[in-house]
N, C-alpha and C positions, 0 to 999 in steps of 0.2 A: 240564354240558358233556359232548358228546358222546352226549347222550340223543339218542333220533330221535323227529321227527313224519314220522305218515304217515296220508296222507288219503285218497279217491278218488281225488285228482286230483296224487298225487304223496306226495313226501316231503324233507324236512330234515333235518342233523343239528341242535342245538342247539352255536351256536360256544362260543368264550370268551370276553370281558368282559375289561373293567376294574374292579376295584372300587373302587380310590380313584383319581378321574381328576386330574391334577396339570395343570395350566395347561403346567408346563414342555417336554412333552410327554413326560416322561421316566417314562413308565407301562405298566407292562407286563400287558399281556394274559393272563389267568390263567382256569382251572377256576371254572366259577360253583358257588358251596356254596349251597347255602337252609340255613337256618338257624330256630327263631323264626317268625318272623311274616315272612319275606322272601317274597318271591315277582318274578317275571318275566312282564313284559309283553312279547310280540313283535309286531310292527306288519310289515305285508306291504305295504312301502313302502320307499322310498329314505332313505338318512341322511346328511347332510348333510358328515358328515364322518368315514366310513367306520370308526365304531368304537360298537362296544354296550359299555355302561358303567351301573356302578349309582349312582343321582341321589345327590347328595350337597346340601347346602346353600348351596353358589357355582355348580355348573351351569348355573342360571339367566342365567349371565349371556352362554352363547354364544348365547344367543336373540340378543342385540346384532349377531351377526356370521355367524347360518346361522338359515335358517329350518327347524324341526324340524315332522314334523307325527306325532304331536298336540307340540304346544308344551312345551317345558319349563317346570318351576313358578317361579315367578316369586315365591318366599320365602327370598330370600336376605337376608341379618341384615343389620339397617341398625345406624347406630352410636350408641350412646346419648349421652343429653346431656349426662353429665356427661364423657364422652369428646371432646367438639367443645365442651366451656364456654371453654375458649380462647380459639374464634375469635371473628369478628367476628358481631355479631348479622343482617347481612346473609348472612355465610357460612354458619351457625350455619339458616338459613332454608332459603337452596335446598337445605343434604343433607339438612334433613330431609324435601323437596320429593320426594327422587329415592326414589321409593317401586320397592322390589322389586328386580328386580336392573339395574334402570337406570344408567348411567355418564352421565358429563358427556359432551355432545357438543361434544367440546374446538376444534368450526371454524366453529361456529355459534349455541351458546348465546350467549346476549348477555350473560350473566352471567360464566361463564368466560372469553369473548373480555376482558370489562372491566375482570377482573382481572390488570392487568400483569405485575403481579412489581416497581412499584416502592418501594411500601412495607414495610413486616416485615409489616406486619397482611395484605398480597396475598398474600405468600410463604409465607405461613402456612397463609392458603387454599388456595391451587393447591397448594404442598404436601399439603394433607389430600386435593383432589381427586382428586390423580392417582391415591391409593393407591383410589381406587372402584370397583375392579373385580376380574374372577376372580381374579387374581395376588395382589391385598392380600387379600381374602376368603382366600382358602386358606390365604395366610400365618398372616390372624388366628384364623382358625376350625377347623384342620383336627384339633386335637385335642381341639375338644368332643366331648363324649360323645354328642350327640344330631347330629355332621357327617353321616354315612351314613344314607343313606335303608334303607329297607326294600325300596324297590322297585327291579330290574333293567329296564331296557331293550334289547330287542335289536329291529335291524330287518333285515328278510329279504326279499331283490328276489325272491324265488319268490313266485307267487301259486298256493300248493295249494290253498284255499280256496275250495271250492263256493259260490256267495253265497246260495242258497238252502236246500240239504239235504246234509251230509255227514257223515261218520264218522271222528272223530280218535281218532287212538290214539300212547300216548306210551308209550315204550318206553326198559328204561335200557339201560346200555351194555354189557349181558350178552345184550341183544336180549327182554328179558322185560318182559310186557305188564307197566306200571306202573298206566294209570287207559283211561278209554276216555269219550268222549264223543260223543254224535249228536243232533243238532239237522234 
């Protein structure tokens, strides 16, 4: 954070980031660190909901509700079986149906729509359903040890980027050349 790009055709600083992004929205913006094997992808493109953040294991599921380009990863933890042996063998079917980080779509599925809520065995389902998404993922997962990705996302409405021939140079926040690239 705070590094610069600077190309022919201009220059950036590098912002700040979320590193663990919370559904609640109660996430504060912070210094990106690389670390390890981390690293930062920046896309010279619009972000759908105005904040760079590094992927974690439930992200996946704002795919549902903004269209990101390139896409979010869509490998968010499904729930095992002996975690849903519970429910009903029809319930027990569609979550393991909703591959990746899909949610019930609670106003159309014919499956969810079907289940009332008048029996324990519905209430049981729709209970476990509704928990299928970022909020319950977070909840459940957020202190595995493998929750944070490795990778940073940032996206930058600037287009400094020559699409044919130019000359990048990254600089840190002392103003001193770090790396340099020309294609």
């Amino acid at each position: 954070t705070g590094w610069q790009i600077k190309t022919n055709n201009g220059e950036i600083i590098i912002p700040q980031a979320i590193n663990v992004y919370e559904p609640s929205g109660l996430f504060p913006q912070q210094d990106i660190v690389l670390s390890g094997n981390n690293y930062v992808n920046i896309y010279l493109s619009v972000n759908p909901i105005n904040k760079n953040f590094r992927l974690n294991n439930c992200i996946g599921y704002l795919q549902n509700d903004y269209v990101f380009s390139p896409s979010l990863p869509q490998n968010c933890p499904t729930p095992s079986r002996s975690e849903i042996s519970y429910l009903s063998g029809q319930c027990q079917s569609y979550i393991l149906s909703l591959w990746g980080c899909k949610v019930p779509d609670k106003d159309s599925d014919s499956f969810y729509v079907s289940i009332g809520g008048s029996s324990e065995e519905e209430v049981e389902c729709r209970a476990f359903l509704d928990t299928i998404d970022q909020n319950g993922c977070f909840r459940k997962h957020r202190f595995d040890s493998d929750f944070l990705s490795n990778e940073w996302r940032l996206w930058i409405r600037e287009h400094i980027l020559d699409s044919q021939h130019d000359r990048v140079l990254l600089f840190d926040k002392q103003g001193l050349l770090v790396d340099e690239y020309t294609y």
